[in-house]
Backbone bond lengths (Angstrom), bond angles and torsions (degrees), N, CA, C in turn:
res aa  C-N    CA-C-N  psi(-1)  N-CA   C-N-CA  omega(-1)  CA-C   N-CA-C  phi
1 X - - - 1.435 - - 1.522 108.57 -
2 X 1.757 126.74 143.60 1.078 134.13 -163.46 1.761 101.74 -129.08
3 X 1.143 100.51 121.67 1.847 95.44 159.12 1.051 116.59 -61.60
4 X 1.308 107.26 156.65 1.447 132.51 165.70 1.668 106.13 -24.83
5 X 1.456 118.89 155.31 1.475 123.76 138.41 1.467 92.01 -72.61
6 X 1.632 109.24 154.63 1.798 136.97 -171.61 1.757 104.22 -83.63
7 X 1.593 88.85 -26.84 1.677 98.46 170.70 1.773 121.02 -59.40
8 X 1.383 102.46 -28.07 1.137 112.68 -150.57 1.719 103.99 -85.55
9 X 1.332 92.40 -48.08 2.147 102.10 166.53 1.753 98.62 96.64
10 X 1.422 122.62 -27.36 1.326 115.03 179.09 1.857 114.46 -138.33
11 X 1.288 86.82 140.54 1.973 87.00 -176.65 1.386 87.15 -138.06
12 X 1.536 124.80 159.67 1.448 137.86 170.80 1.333 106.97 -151.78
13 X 1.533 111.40 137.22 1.517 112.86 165.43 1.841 105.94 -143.48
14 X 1.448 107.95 -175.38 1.176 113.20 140.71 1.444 109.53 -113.09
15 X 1.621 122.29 146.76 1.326 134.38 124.64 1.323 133.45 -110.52
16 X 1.317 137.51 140.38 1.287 168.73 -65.97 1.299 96.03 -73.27
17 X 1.288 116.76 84.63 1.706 137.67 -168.47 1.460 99.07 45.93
18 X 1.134 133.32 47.26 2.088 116.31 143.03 1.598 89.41 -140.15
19 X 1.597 91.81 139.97 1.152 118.04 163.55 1.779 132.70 -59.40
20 X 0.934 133.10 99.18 1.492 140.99 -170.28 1.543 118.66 -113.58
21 X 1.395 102.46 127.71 1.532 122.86 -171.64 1.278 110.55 -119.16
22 X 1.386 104.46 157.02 1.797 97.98 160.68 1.689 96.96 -162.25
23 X 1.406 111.78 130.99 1.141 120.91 166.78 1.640 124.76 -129.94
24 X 1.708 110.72 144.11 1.178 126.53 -156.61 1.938 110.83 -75.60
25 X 1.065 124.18 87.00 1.315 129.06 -177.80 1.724 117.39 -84.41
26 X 1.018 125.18 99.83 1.395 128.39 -170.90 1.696 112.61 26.45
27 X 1.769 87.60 57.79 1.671 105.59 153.21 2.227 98.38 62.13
28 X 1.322 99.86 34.96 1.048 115.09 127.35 1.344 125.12 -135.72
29 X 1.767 119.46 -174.66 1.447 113.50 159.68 1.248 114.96 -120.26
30 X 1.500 106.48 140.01 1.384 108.71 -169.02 2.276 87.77 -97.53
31 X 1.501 121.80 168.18 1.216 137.12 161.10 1.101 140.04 -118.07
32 X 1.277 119.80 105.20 1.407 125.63 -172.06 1.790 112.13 -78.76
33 X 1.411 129.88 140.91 1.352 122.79 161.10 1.728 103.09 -129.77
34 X 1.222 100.96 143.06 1.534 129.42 -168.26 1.544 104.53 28.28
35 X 1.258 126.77 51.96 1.415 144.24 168.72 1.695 107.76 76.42
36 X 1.215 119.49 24.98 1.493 125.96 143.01 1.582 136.71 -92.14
37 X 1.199 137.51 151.70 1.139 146.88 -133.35 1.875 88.87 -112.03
38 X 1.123 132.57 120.85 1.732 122.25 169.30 0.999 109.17 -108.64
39 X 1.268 93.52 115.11 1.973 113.36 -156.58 1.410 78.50 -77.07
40 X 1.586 97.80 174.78 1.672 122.92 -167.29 1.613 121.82 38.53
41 X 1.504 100.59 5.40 1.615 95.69 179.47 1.948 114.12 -106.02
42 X 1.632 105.65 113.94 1.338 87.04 -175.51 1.489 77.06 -146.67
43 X 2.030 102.70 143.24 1.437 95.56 -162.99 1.793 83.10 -120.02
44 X 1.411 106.00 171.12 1.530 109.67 -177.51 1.912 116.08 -77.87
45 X 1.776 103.48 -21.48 1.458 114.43 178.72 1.371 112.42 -132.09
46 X 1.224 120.75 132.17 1.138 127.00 146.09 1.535 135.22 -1.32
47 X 1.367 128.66 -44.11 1.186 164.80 -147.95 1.538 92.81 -115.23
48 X 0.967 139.32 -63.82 1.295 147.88 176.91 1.701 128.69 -75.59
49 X 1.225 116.55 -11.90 1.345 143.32 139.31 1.649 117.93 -66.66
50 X 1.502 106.74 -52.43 1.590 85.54 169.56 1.689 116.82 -97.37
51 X 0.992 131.00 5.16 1.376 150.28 155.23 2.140 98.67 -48.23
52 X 1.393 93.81 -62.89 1.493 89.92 -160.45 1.796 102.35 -77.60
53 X 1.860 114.94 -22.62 1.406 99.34 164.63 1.607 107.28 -73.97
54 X 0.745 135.29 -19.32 1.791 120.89 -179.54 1.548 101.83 -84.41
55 X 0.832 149.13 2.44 1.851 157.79 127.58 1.267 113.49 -36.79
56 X 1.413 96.96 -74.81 1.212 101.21 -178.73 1.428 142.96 -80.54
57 X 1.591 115.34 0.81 1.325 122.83 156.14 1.669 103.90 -74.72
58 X 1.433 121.69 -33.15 1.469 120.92 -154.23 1.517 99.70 -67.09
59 X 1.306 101.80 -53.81 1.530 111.11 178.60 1.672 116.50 -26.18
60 X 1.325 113.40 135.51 1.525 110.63 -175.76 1.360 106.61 -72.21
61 X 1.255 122.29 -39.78 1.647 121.62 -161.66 1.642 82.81 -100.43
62 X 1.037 147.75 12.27 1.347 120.33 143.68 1.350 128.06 -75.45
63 X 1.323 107.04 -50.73 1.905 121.59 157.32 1.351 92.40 -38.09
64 X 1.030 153.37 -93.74 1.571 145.80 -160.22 1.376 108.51 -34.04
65 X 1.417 125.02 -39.64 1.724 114.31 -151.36 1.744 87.93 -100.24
66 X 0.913 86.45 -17.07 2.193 97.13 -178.30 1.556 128.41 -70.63
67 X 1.498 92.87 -40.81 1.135 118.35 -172.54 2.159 102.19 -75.01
């Protein structure tokens, strides 16, 4: 799986059943998980926005608080 081009401002997928977004807000990215907003999280790339959602589904006690 590939992020977005930075040009583009929006990418969407699922991984391992939750839905994950990330959109480009005045040249940052903000991250969505299973159609929520993760406040305080805004990464400088694309790549690194969905980097930190594929973390954070992997995590065991995230699947718990997600679910």
């Amino acid at each position: 799986m590939q992020a977005t081009n930075q040009t583009e401002g929006f990418w969407s997928d699922t991984y391992r059943g939750h839905s994950i977004a990330i959109l480009n807000h005045g040249g940052r990215w903000l991250v969505y998980l299973d159609h929520v907003l993760q406040h305080r999280m805004l990464f400088d790339t694309a790549e690194a926005a969905v980097s930190w959602l594929h973390r954070k589904v992997d995590r065991p006690q995230a699947r718990a608080l997600v679910h």
